[in-house]
C-alpha positions as CSV (number, residue, x, y, z in Angstrom):
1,X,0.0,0.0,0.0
2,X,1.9,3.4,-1.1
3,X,1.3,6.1,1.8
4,X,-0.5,9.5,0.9
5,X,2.5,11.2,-0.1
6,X,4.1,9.2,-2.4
7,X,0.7,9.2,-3.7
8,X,1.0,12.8,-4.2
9,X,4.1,12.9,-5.4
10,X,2.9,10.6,-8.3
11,X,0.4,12.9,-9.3
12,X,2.7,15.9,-10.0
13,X,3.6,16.3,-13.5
14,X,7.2,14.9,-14.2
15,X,9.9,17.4,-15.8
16,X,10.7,14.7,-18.2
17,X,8.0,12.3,-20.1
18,X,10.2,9.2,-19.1
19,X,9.8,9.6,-15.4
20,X,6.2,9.8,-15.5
21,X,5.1,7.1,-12.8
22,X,2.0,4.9,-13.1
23,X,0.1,3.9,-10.2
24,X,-3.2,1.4,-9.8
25,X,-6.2,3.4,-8.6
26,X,-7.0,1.0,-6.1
27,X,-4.1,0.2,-4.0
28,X,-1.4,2.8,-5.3
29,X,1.0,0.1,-6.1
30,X,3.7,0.7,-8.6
31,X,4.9,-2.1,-10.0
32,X,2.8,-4.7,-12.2
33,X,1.0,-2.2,-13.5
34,X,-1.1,-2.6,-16.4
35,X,-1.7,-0.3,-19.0
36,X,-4.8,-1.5,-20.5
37,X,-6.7,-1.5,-17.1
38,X,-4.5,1.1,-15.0
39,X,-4.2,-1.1,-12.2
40,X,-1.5,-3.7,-10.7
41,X,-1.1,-7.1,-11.5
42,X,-2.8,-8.4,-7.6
43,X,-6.0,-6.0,-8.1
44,X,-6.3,-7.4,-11.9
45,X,-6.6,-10.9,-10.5
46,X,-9.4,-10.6,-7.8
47,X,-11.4,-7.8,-9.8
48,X,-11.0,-10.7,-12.8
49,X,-11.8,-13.9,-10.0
50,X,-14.7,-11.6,-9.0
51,X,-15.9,-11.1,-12.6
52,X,-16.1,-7.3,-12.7
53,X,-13.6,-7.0,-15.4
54,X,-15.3,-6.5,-19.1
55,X,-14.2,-8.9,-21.5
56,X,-11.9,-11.1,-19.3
57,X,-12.3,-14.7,-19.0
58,X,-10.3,-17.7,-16.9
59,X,-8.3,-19.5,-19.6
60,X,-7.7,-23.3,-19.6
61,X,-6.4,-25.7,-21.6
């Protein structure tokens, strides 16, 4: 869990594009993140298990 200020700190815009830092809106976490759903590998999984994520399935074979 990232504390309040790093939080913050994240927010700010970077003085160079390539530090720009991602964060998942759930749980602030910074690394895992995914692009596509702009949240961390761990919140992907149980909104996923859960079902509320759009167009995402289990896969098995």
């Amino acid at each position: 869990m990232a504390t309040t200020s790093q939080m913050a700190k994240s927010r700010k815009t970077a003085k160079f594009s390539s530090r720009k830092m991602r964060r998942c809106w759930r749980c602030g976490r910074r690394h895992g993140f995914m692009r596509d759903f702009n949240i961390c590998r761990i919140c992907f999984r149980e909104l996923a298990n859960r079902g509320e994520l759009p167009g995402v399935k289990k896969s098995s074979w």
